[in-house]
C-alpha positions as a LaTeX table, in Angstrom:
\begin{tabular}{lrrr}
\hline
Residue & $x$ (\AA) & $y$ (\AA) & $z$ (\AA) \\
\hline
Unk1 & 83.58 & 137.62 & 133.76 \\
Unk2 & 83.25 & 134.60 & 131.45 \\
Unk3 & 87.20 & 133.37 & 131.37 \\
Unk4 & 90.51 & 135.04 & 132.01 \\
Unk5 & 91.97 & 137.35 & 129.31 \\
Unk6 & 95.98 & 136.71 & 128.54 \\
Unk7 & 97.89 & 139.87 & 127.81 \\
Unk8 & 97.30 & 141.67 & 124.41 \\
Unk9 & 100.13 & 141.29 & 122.08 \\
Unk10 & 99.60 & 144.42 & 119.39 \\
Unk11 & 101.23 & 143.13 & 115.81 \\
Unk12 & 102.42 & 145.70 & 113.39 \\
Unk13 & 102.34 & 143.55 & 110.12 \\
Unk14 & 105.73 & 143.86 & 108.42 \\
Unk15 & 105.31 & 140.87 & 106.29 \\
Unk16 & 102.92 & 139.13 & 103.62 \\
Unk17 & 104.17 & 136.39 & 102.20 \\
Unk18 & 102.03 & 133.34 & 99.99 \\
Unk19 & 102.57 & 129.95 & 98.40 \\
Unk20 & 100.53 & 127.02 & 97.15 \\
Unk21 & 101.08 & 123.92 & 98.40 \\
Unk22 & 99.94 & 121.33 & 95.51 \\
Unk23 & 98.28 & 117.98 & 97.23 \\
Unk24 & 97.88 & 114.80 & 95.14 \\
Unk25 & 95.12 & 113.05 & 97.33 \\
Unk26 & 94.13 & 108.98 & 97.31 \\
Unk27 & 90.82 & 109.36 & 97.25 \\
Unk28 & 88.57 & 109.91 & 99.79 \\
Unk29 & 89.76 & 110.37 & 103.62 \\
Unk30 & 91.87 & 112.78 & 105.35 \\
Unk31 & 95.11 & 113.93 & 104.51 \\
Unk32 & 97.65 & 115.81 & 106.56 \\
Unk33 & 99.12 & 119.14 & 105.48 \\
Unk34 & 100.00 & 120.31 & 109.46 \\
Unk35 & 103.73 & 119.87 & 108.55 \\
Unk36 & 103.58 & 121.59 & 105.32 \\
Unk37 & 101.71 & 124.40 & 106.89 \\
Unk38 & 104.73 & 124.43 & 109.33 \\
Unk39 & 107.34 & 124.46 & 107.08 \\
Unk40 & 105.92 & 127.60 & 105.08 \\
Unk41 & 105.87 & 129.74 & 108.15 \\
Unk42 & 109.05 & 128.46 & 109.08 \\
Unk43 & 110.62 & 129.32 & 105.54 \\
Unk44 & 108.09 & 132.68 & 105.38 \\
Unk45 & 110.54 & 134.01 & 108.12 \\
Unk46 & 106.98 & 134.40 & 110.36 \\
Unk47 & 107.18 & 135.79 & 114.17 \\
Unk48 & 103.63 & 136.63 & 115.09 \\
Unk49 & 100.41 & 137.11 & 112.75 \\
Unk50 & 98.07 & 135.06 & 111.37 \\
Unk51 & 97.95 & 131.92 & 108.70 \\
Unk52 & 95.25 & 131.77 & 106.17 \\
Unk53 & 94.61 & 128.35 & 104.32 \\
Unk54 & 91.77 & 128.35 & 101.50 \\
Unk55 & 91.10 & 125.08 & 99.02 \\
Unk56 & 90.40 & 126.09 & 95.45 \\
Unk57 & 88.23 & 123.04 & 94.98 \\
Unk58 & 84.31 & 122.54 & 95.71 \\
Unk59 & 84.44 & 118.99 & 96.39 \\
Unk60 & 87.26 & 118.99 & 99.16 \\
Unk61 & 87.64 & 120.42 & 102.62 \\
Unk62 & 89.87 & 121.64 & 105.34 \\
Unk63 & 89.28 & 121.05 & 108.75 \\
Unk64 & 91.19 & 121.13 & 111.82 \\
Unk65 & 90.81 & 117.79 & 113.86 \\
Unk66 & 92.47 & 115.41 & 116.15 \\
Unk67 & 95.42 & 114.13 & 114.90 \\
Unk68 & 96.32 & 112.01 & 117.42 \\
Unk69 & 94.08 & 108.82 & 117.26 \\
Unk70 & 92.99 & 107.85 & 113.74 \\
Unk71 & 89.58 & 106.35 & 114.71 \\
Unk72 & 88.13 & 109.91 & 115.08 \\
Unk73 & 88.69 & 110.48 & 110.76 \\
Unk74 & 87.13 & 107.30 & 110.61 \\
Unk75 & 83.97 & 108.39 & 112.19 \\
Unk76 & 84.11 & 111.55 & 110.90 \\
Unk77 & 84.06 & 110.18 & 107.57 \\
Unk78 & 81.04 & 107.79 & 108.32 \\
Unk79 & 79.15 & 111.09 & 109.78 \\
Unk80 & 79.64 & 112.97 & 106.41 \\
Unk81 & 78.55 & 109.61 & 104.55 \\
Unk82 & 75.03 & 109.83 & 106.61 \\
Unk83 & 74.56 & 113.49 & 106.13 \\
Unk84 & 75.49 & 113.21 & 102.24 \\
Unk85 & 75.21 & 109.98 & 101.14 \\
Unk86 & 76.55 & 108.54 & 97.98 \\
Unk87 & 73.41 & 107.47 & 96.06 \\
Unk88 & 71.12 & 109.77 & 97.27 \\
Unk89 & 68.66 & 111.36 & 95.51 \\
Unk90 & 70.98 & 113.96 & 93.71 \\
Unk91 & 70.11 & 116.03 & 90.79 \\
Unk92 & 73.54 & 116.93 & 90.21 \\
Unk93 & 74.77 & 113.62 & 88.90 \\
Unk94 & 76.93 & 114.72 & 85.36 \\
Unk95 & 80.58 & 114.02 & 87.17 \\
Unk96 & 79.08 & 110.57 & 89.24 \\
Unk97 & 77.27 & 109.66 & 91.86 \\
Unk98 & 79.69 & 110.49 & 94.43 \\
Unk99 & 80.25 & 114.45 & 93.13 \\
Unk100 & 76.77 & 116.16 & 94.31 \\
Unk101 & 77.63 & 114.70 & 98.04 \\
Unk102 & 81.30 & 115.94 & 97.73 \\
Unk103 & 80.17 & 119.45 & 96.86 \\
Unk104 & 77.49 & 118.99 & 100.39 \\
Unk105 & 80.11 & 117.79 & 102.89 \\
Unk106 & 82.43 & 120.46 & 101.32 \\
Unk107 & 80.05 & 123.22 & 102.00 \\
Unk108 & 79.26 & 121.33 & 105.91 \\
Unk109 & 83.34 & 121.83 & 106.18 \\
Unk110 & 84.62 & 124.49 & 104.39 \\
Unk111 & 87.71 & 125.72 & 102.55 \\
Unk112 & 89.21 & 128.12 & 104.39 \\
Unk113 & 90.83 & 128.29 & 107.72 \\
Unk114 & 93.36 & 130.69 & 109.64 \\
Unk115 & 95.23 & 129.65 & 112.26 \\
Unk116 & 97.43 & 132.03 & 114.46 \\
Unk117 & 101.14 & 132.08 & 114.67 \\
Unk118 & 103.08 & 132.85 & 117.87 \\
Unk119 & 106.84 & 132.94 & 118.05 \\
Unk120 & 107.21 & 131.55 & 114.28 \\
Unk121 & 104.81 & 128.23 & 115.78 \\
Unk122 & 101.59 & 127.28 & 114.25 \\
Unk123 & 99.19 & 128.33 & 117.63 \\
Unk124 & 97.25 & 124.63 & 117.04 \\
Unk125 & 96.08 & 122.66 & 119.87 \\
Unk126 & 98.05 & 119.95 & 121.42 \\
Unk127 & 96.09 & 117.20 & 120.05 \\
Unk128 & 94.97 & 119.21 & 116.80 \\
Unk129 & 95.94 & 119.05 & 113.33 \\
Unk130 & 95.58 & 120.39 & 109.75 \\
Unk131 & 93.40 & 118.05 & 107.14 \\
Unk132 & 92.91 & 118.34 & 103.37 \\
Unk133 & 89.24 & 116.23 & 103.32 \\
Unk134 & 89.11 & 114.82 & 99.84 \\
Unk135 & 85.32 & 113.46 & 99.65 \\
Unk136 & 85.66 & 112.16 & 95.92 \\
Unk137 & 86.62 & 108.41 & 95.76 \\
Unk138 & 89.27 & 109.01 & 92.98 \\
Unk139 & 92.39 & 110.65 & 93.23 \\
Unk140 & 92.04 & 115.02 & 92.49 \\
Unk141 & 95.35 & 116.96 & 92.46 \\
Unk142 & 94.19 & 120.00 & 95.21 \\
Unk143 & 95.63 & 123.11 & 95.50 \\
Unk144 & 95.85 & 125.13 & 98.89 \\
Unk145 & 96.65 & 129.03 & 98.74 \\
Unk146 & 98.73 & 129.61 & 101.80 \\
Unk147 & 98.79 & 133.35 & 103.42 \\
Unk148 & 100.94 & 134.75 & 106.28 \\
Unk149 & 100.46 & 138.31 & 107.38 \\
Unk150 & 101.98 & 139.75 & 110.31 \\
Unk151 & 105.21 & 139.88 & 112.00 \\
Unk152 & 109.06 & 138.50 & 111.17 \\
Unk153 & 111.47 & 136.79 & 112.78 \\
\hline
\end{tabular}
């Protein structure tokens, strides 16, 4: 066998509950939402289940990354500027020159997540957090639909 199997926890879901959390971003980078992830389950009344996080926007992200030393963003960010470089040879150029590799390094990330919930606790890694990636270079107000289905407290 390949690893070790924990105990399986069956989950009758007894509760759906859903919010958007409304981000006003500075531009291009990472921003944070672990904490407001947190606080919806905590206020959803969650026990066990499963979190689902989806951006309404093509030219953002979510990831879940290392939250713990702020040099790994950095590089991340300069790894999504070689892949999809502003001032590339676009076609798509009618919202600037930095929209066409937005919509790229949104499709290399992605805009939707789940992460499970155990015990009303987000089940993240110890050194992991949740990250709205805004790739424009102006400011976008970004909305994320947050989902909880499964168990209550």
């Amino acid at each position: 066998m390949a690893g070790q199997l924990s105990a399986i926890v069956n989950v009758t879901p007894q509760l759906v509950t859903s919010a958007t959390l409304t981000i006003e971003t500075q531009g291009q980078g990472f921003t944070e939402i672990t904490d407001a992830l947190a606080e919806f389950v905590r206020k959803s009344g969650a026990a066990d289940g499963i979190l689902f996080v989806y951006l309404r926007h093509t030219s953002a992200s979510l990831t879940i990354q290392e939250n713990a030393d702020p040099d790994v963003r950095i590089d991340l960010l300069r790894s999504l500027d070689q892949l999809a470089p502003i001032g590339g040879d676009w076609i798509h150029s009618v919202e600037g020159p930095d929209d066409m590799p937005a919509h790229v390094r949104a499709m290399l990330t992605g805009v939707s997540l789940h992460v499970p919930v155990a015990g009303g606790e987000l089940g993240l890694g110890t050194w992991q957090g949740v990250y709205l990636i805004e790739h424009r270079r102006a400011p976008h107000r970004r909305e994320v639909i947050l989902q909880f289905i499964g168990s209550r407290q």
